[in-house]
C-alpha positions, 0 to 999 in steps of 0.5 A: 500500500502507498502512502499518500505522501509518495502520491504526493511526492509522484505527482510533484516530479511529474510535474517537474518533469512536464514543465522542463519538457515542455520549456524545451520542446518551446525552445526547440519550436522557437530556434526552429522558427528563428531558422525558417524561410519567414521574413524576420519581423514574422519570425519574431512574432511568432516565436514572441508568441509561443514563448508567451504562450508556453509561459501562459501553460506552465502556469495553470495547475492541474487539480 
């Protein structure tokens, strides 16, 4: 039987791990769009915008 404080303790590396996955998956899609074809002013939007949306995600708590 498990204790309560190793779900506990579970759920918090989880969720460690998912946030550094997921802060690197944003910079790997932010260097991507940094390399592609679109003129710079374009580029720089875009990856602006997935790296704020990226800071929005990690935000929200699961519950």
């Amino acid at each position: 039987m498990h204790s309560i404080f190793e779900f506990c303790t579970l759920g918090a590396s989880l969720r460690l791990i998912f946030r550094k996955l997921f802060t690197a998956l944003t910079e790997i899609v932010v260097e991507l769009i940094h390399h592609s074809d679109f003129d710079s002013d374009t580029r720089e939007v875009l990856a602006t915008n997935v790296s704020n949306l990226s800071k929005a995600m990690l935000h929200v708590e699961v519950t």
